[in-house]
N, C-alpha and C positions, 0 to 999 in steps of 0.2 A: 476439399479445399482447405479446410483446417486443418488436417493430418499435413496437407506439405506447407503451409503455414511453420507450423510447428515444428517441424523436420529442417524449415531452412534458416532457424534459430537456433540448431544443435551448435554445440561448438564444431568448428574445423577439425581439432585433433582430439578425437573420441576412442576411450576404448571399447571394445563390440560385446562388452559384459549387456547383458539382458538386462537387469535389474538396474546396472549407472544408469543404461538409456531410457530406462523406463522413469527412474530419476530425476532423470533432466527433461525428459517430454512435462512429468507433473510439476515442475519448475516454471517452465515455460509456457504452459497452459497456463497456471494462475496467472501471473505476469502479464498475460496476453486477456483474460477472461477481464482480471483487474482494468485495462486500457480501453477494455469496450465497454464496460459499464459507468465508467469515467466520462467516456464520449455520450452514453445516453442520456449519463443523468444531467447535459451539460441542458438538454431542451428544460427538463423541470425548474432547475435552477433560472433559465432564463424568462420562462413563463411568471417564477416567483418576484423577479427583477432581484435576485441577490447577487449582482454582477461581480463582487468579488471571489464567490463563489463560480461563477462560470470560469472562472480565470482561472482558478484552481484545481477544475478538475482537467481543465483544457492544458493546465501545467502537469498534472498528473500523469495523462496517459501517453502525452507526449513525451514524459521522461521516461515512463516504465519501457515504451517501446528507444530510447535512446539504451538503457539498463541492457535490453536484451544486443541489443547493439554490440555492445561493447563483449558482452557474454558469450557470444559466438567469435567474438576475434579473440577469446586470452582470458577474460577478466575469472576471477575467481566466485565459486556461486555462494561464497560465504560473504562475500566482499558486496556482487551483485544483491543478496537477498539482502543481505543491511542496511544497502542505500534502499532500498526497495521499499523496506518495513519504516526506514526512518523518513524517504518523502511523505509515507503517509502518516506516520505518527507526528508530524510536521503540520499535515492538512488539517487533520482532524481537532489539534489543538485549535488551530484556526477555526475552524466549520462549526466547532464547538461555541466559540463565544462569540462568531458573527449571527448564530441561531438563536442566541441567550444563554448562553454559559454551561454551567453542569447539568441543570434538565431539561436539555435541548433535546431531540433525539442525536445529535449529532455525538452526542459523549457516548452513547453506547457503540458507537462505531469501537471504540479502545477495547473493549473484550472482544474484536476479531482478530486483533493485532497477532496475541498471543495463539490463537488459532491458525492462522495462517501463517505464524511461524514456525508452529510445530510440521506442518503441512511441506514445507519447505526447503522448511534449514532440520529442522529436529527438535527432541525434547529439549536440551541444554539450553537451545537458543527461546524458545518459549517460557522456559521460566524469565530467561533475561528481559524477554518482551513485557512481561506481566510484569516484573518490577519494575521498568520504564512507563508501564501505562499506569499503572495505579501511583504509581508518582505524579505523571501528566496530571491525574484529576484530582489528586489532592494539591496541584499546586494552582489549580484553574478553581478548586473553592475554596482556598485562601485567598486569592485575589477577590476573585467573585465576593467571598466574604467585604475582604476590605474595600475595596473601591465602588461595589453595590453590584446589580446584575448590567449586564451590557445593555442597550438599546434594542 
């Protein structure tokens, strides 16, 4: 069931190289792995009562599976994995300071960023992700500095 999952988010116009396909299945599998642990973690969150938090991952998995959407009609997986990497460097900024700021757990979410974009996209794009997140956190404890910790 996961293999035709998988298969039926290939793009339409593929070519029958071994290695693209293999490519675009571990493209796709994150993307899709990402969407379901999104949906599980929606019970914790709501057990915590962090309801801004249930809204976000319930926004999360809903896009990543809109991403793959689009991915299989045309879009490009440089284009696809950006938006991808940046809903979540989006959330986690968030998830970061509705948890209490930099040592939430939620901040270490940012060093998967870079992981998962090497996973993805590639090295290039991994370094770029690791300078976006460690930007993210020095710019969430400058805040944090100034204005105090969050609630």
């Amino acid at each position: 069931m996961v293999r035709k999952l998988i298969n039926y988010f290939i793009p339409v116009k593929i070519n029958s190289d071994h290695a693209e396909l293999r490519d675009k299945r571990i493209f796709i599998s994150v993307i899709l792995i990402s969407a379901l642990f999104n949906l599980l973690g929606i019970r914790t969150a709501w057990d915590l009562e962090i309801y801004p938090i249930v809204y976000m991952l319930l926004f999360n998995a809903f896009f990543s599976i809109v991403i793959l959407y689009f991915y299989k009609n045309g879009l490009s997986k440089k284009i696809a994995g950006n938006l991808f990497l940046l809903q979540f460097e989006v959330t986690f900024i968030a998830q970061a300071w509705l948890q209490g700021g930099i040592l939430s757990p939620a901040s270490a979410a940012f060093f998967l960023l870079p992981a998962v974009a090497m996973l993805i996209m590639g090295k290039r794009e991994a370094y770029f992700w690791m300078i976006i997140s460690t930007i993210s956190l020095i710019v969430i404890y400058f805040v944090e500095k100034e204005q105090g910790s969050p609630p």
